[in-house]
VMD Tcl script that draws the C-alpha trace (Angstrom):
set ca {
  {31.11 -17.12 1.18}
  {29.63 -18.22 -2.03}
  {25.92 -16.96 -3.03}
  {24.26 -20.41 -1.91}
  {26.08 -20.96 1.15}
  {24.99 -17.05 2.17}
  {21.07 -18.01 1.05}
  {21.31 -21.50 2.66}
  {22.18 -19.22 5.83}
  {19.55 -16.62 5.44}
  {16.94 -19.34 5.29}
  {18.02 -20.90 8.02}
  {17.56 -17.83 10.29}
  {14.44 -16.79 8.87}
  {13.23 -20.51 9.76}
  {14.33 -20.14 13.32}
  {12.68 -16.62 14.12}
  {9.66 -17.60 12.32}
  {9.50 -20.72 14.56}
  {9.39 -18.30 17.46}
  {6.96 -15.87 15.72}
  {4.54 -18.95 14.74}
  {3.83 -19.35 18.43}
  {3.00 -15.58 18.68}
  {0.92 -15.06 15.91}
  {-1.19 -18.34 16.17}
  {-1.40 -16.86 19.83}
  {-2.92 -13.56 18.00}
  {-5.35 -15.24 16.17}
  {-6.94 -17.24 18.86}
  {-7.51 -13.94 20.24}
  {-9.02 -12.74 17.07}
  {-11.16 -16.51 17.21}
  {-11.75 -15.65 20.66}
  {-13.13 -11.87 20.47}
  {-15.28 -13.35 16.64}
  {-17.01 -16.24 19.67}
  {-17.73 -12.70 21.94}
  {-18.93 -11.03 18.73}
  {-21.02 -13.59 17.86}
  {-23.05 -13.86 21.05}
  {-23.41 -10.43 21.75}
  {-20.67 -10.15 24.48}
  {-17.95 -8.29 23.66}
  {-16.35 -5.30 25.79}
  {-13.90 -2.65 25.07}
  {-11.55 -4.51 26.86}
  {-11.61 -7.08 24.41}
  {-12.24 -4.98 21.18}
  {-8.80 -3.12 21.62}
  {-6.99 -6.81 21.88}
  {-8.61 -8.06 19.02}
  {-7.33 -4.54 17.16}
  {-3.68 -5.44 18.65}
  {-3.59 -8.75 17.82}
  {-4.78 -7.88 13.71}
  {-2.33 -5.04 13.67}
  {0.43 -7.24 14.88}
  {-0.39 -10.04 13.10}
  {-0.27 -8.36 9.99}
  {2.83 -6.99 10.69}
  {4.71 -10.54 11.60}
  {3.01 -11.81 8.81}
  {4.21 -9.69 6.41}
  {7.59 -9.05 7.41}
  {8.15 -12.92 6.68}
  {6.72 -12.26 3.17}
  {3.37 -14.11 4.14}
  {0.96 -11.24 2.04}
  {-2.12 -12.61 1.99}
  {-1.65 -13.87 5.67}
  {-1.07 -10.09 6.26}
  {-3.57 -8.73 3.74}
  {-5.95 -10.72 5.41}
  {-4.93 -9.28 9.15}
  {-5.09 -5.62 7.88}
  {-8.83 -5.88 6.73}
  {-9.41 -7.61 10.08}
  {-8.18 -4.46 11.68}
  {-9.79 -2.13 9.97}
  {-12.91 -3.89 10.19}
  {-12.46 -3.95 14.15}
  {-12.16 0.01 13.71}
  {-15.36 0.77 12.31}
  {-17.68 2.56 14.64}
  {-20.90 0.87 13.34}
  {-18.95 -2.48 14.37}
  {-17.17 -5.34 12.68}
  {-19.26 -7.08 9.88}
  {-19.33 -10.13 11.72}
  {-19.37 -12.86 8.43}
  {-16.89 -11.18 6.87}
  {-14.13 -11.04 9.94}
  {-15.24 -14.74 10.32}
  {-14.40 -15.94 6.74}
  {-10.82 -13.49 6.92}
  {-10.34 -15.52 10.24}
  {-11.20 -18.37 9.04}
  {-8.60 -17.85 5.91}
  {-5.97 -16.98 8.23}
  {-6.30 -20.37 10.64}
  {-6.06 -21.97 7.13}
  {-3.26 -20.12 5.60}
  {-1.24 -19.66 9.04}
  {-1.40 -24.10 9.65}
  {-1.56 -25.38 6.22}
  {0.33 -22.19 4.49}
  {4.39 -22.13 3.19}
  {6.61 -21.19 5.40}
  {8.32 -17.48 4.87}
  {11.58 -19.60 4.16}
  {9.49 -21.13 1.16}
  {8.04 -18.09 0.10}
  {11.23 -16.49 0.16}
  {12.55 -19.12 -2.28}
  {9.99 -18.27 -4.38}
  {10.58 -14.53 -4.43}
  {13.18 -13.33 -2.60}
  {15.66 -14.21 -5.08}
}
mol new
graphics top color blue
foreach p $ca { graphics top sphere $p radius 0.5 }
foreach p [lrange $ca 0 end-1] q [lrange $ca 1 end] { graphics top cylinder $p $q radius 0.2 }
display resetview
């Protein structure tokens, strides 16, 4: 198999688990949307804290493993923010989750960003 035909195959994978993944990890962020609403009014529970500090972790993970970094970069602080004992800066988690709704509908796709720099 010649180099192109082995890269045109590679990016054809990575675009089919990544079409699977999208679901997940725009499923994450609504719950990181969801738990900044809670935040916001003054409702949030422990319950809902530890999702919101799965779904960043998780995200960031997905996101990075399909060579999305500032998708991930943007996850990680998330999650560490959610760790903080004195609570989440609230306008700061809303801009990151803001960037991330931004970068995760209008961003490159990991087979495009692996054209870039995977080769």
């Amino acid at each position: 198999m010649s180099h192109p035909e082995y890269e045109a195959q590679v990016r054809a994978a990575l675009e089919k688990v990544w079409r699977v993944s999208r679901h997940e990890a725009l499923s994450r962020l609504a719950t990181l949307e969801s738990f900044l609403h809670e935040l916001r009014s003054g409702k949030t529970d422990e319950r809902s804290l530890s999702s919101a500090q799965s779904a960043a972790h998780r995200l960031s993970g997905t996101l990075g493993m399909f060579g999305l970094k500032e998708g991930s970069a943007c996850a990680a602080e998330v999650e560490s923010l959610l760790c903080h004992e004195s609570g989440p800066n609230i306008a700061r988690m809303g801009k990151l989750v803001g960037r991330l709704r931004i970068l995760m509908e209008e961003g490159p796709s990991p087979t495009r960003t692996w054209e870039k720099y995977g080769q």
